[in-house]
DOSE-388716 format. One record per residue (C-alpha): residue number from 1; x, y, z. Coordinates in nm, 4 decimals. Layout:
N
SITE  pos         X         Y         Z
SITE  NUM         X         Y         Z
...
END
This chain:
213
SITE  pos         X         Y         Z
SITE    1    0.4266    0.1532   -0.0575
SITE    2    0.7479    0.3766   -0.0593
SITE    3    0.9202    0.4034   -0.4082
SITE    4    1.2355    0.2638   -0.2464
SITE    5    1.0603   -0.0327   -0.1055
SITE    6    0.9073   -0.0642   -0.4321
SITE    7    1.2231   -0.0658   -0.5974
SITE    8    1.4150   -0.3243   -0.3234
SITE    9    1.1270   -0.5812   -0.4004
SITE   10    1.1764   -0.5419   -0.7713
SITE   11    1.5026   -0.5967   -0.7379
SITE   12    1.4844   -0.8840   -0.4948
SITE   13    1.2174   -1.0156   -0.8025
SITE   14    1.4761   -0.9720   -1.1019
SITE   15    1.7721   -1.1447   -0.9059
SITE   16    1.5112   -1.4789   -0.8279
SITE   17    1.4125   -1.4755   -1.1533
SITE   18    1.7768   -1.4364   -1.3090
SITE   19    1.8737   -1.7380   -1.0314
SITE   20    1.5342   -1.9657   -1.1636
SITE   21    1.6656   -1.8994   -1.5601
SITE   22    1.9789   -1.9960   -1.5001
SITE   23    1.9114   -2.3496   -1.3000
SITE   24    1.6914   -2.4248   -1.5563
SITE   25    1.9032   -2.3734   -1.8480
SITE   26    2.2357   -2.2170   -1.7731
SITE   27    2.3307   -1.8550   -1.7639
SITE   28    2.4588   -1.8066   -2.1821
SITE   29    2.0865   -1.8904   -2.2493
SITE   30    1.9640   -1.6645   -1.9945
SITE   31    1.8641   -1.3347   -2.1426
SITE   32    1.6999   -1.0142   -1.9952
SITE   33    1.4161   -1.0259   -2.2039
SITE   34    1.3425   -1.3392   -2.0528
SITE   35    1.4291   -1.2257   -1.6892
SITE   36    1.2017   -0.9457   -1.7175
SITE   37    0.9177   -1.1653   -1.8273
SITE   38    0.9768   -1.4413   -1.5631
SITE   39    0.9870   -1.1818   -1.2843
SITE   40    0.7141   -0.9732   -1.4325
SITE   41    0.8802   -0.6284   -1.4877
SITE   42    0.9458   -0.3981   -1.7683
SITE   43    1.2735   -0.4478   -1.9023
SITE   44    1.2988   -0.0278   -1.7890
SITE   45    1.2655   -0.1457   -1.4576
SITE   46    1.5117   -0.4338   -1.4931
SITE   47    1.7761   -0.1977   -1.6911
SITE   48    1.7182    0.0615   -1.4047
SITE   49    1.8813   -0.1948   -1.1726
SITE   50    2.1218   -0.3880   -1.4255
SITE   51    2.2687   -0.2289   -1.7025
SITE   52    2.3921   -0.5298   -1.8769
SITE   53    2.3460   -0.9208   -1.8394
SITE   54    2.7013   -0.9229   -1.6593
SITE   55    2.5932   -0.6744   -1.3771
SITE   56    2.2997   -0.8748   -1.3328
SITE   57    2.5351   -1.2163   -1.3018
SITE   58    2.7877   -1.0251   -1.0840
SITE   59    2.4921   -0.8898   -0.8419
SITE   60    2.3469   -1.2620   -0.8011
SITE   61    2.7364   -1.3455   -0.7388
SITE   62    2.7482   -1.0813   -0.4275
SITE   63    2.3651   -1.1781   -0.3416
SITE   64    2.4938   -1.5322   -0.2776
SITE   65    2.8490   -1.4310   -0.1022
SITE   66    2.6495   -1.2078    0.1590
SITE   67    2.3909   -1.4501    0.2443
SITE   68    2.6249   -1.6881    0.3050
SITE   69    2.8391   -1.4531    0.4660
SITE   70    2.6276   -1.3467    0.7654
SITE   71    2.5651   -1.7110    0.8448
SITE   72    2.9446   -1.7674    0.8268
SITE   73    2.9944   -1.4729    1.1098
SITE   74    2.7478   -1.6154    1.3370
SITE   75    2.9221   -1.9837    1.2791
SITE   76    3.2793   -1.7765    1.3219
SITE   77    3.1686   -1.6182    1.6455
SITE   78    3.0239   -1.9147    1.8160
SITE   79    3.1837   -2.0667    2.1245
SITE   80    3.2689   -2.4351    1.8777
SITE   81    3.6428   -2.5344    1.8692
SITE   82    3.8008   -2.3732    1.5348
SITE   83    3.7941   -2.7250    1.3793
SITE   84    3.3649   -2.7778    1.4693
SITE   85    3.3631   -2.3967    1.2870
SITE   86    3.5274   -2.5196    0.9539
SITE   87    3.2783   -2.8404    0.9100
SITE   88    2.9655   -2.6489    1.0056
SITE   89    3.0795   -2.3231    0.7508
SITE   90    3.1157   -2.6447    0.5048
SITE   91    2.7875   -2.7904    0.6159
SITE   92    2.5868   -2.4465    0.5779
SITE   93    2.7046   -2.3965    0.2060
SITE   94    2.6437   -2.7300    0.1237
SITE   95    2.2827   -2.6959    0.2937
SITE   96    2.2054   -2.3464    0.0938
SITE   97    2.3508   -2.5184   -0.1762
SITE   98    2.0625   -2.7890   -0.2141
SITE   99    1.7949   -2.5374   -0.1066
SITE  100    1.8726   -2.1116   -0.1716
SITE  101    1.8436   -2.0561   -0.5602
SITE  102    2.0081   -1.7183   -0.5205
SITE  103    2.3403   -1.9781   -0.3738
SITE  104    2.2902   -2.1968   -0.6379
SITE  105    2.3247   -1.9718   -0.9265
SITE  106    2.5792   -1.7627   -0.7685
SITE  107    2.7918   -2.0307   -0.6801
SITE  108    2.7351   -2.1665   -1.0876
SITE  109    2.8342   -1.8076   -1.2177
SITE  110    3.1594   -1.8087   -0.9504
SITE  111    3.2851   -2.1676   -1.0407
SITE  112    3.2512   -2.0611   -1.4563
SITE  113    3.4884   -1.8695   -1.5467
SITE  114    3.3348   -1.8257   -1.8646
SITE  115    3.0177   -1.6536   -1.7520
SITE  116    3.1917   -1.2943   -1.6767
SITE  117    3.4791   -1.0742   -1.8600
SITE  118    3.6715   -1.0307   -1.5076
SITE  119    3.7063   -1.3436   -1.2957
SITE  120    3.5557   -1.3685   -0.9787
SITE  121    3.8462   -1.3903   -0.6895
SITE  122    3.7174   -1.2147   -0.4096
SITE  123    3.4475   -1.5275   -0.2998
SITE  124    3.7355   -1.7675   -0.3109
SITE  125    4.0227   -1.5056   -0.1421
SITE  126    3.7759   -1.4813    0.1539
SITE  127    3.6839   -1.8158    0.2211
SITE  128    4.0568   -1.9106    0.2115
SITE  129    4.1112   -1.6283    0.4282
SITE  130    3.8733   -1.7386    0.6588
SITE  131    4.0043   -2.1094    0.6703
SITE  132    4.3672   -2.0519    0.7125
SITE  133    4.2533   -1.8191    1.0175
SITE  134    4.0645   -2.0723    1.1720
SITE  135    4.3127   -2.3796    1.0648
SITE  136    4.6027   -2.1453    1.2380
SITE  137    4.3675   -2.1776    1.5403
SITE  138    4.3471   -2.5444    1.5673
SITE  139    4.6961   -2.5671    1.5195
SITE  140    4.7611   -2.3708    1.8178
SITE  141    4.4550   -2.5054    2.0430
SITE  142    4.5716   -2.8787    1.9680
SITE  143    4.2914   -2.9756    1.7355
SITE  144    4.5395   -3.0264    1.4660
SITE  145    4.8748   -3.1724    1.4707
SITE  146    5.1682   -2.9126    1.5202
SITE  147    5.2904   -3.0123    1.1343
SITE  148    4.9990   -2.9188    0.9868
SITE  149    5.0297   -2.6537    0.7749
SITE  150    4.6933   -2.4191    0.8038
SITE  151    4.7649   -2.1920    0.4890
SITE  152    4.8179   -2.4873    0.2636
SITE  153    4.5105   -2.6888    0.4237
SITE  154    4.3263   -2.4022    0.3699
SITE  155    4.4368   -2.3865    0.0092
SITE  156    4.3656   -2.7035   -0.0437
SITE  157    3.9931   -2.7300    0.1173
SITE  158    3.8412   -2.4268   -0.0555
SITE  159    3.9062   -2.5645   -0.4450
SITE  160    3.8549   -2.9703   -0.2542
SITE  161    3.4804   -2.8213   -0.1470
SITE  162    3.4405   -2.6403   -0.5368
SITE  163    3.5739   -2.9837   -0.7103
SITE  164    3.2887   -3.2154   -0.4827
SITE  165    2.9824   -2.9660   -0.5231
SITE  166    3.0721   -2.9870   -0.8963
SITE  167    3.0988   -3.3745   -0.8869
SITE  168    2.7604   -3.3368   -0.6617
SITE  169    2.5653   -3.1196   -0.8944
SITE  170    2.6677   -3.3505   -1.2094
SITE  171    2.5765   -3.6731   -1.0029
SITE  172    2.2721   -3.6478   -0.8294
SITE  173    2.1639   -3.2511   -0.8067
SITE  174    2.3314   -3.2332   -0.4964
SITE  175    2.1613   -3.3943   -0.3175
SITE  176    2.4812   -3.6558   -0.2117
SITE  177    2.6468   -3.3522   -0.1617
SITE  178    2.6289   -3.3744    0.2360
SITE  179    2.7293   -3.7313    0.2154
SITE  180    3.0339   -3.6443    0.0289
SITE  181    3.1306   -3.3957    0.2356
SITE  182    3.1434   -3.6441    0.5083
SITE  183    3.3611   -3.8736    0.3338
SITE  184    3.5689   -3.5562    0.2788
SITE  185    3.6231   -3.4124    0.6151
SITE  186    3.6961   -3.8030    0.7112
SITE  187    3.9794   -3.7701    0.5317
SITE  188    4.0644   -3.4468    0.7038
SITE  189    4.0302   -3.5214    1.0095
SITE  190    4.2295   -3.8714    0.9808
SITE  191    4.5216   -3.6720    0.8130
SITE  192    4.5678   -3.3708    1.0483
SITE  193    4.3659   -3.4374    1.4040
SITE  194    4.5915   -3.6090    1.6446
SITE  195    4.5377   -3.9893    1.6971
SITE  196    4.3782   -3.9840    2.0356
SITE  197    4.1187   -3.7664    1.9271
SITE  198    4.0347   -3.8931    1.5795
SITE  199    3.7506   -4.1096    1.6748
SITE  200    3.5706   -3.8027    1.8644
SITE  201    3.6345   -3.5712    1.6370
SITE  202    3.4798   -3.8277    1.3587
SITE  203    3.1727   -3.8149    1.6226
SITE  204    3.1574   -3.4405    1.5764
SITE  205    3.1942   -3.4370    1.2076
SITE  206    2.8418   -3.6830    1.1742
SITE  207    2.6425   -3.5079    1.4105
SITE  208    2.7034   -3.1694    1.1738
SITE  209    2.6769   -3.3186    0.8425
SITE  210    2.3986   -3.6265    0.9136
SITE  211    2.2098   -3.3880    1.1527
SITE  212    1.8183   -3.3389    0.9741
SITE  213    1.7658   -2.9368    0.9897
END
């Protein structure tokens, strides 16, 4: 095998590892003696990649904003109505959320502040970003009332979706986590969707977040 492959696999192997360690018992417990062990490299090899614990916590943080980036350009690009775009981007988190442990520990290290010397903006700037594009859309197209406001609803649904996978994580694992999303985007879409299309748009909204994948 070519030393670069060689070196993308171990790589690939330390960041798994790091994400395992830290479900299992939280990142200030999470050393790199231990991730070298659990991943089953020399701790040369793991300081070849990451010089420090932090670079290893800020790579799993741009691991997990990637994956769930590419996802989010397919969802962005699709021919769905802006509003059908913001539930499913929801929906996908929440889904790699439950399942990805590369998304679950870099969305833990992201949400705790305490974890990293600089705080982590960029995550949050670009969903928010992304959001107030898309809410300026259904403004415009009719899919949300013309008082809506789409920078403030996006400002408010970004730290709404970190507060309920918080609540989710503490509750049950997660695992309610689609279920409160629902109750979430109910809200939503009664607040901001005009009244004759409420009912379809609630339609919508269960066939993305009850929908078995």
């Amino acid at each position: 095998m070519p030393r670069q492959d060689r070196a993308v696999q171990t790589r690939a192997r330390i960041l798994q590892a790091a994400a395992t360690l830290i479900q299992e018992s939280g990142y200030s417990d999470m050393s790199l003696s231990r991730v070298s062990d659990h991943a089953g490299v020399t701790k040369g090899a793991l300081y070849f990649h990451f010089a420090s614990k932090e670079a290893l916590a800020l790579a799993l943080i741009a691991q997990q904003h990637e994956t769930v980036r590419l996802d989010a350009v397919t969802i962005f690009a699709s021919s769905a109505n802006p509003l059908v775009k913001m539930m499913r981007l929801c929906e996908d988190l929440s889904r790699k959320l439950m399942t990805d442990p590369i998304v679950r520990a870099g969305i833990q290290l992201t949400t705790d502040s305490r974890t990293v010397g600089t705080p982590v903006r960029k995550p949050y700037e670009d969903w928010i970003r992304t959001f107030s594009v898309l809410a300026e859309q259904a403004v415009k197209e009719g899919f949300f009332t013309r008082s809506t406001d789409p920078v403030l609803l996006a400002n408010l649904i970004i730290p709404c979706y970190t507060g309920i996978q918080l609540v989710s994580e503490a509750f049950s694992e997660r695992k309610d986590l689609l279920e409160r999303m629902t109750g979430f985007w109910e809200l939503v879409i009664r607040a901001t969707v005009p009244p004759e299309q409420v009912e379809r748009r609630l339609l919508q909204m269960k066939e993305i977040f009850e929908t078995p994948v």
